[in-house]
N, C-alpha and C positions, 0 to 999 in steps of 0.2 A: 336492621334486616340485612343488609350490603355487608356487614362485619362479620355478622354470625354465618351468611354464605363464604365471604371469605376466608374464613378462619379453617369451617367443615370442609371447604375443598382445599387447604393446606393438608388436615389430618387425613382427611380420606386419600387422600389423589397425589399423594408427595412429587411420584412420577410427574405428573401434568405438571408440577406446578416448578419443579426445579430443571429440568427435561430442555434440552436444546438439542433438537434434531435434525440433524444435518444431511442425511442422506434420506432416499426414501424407505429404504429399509429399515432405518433406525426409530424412524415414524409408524413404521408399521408395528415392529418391535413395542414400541411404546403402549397403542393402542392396543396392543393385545396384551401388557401387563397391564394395563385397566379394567378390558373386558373378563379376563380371568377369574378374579374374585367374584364376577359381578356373577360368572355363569356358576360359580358354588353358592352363593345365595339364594338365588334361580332355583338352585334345584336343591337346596333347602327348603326353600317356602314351598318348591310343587311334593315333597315326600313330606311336609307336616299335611296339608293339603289332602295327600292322597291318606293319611296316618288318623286326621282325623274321619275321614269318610268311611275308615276300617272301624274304628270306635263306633261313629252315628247305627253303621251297618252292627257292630256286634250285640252292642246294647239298647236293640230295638225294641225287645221288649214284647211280641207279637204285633208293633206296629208295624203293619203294610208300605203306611208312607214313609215313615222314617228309614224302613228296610229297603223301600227303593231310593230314596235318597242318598242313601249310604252307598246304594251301588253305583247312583251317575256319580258319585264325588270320586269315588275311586276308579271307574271305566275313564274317568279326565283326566284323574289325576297321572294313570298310570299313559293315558296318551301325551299329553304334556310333558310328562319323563324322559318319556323315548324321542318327542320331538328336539326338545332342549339339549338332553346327552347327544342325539345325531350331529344337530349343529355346532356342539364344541368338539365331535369327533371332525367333521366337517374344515372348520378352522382349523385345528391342528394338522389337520392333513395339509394343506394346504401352504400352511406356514413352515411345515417343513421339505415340503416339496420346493418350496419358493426361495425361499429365506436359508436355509441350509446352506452352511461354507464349504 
């Protein structure tokens, strides 16, 4: 178990794993090529998410329930979208306000 985690955080994580940060900005620097990928996944999983509640919702078939299900998956899904894109808008402001040479 202890090999196949350390193995997955060599390939996933290169950064972390080879990474010697010596300032604090280099640290931050760091941490935000981690979270990056992590926030395009994020908001992969939240648009298959809201993609499949457009399907539940299309092909409902004159179902009531299925047609309102389909609409809270997509009413979340598209609020989840906009929370997750705000906060990597958020971040990047932030990092370039800060961090910028």
């Amino acid at each position: 178990m202890k090999r196949s985690l350390f193995i997955t955080t060599i390939l996933l994580f290169p950064n972390l794993v080879f990474a010697q940060p010596t300032t604090f900005a280099q640290l931050v620097d760091l941490l935000i090529s981690i979270i990056d990928p992590l926030f395009t996944l994020v908001i992969a999983l939240i648009l298959l998410m809201f993609l499949y509640g457009l399907a539940r919702f299309v092909f409902s078939l004159g179902s009531s329930d299925n047609l309102e299900e389909g609409k809270r998956i997509m009413f979340w899904g598209i609020i989840a979208l906009f929370m997750v894109v705000s906060f990597w808008g958020i971040v990047t402001i932030l990092t370039n306000t800060f961090l910028s040479v």
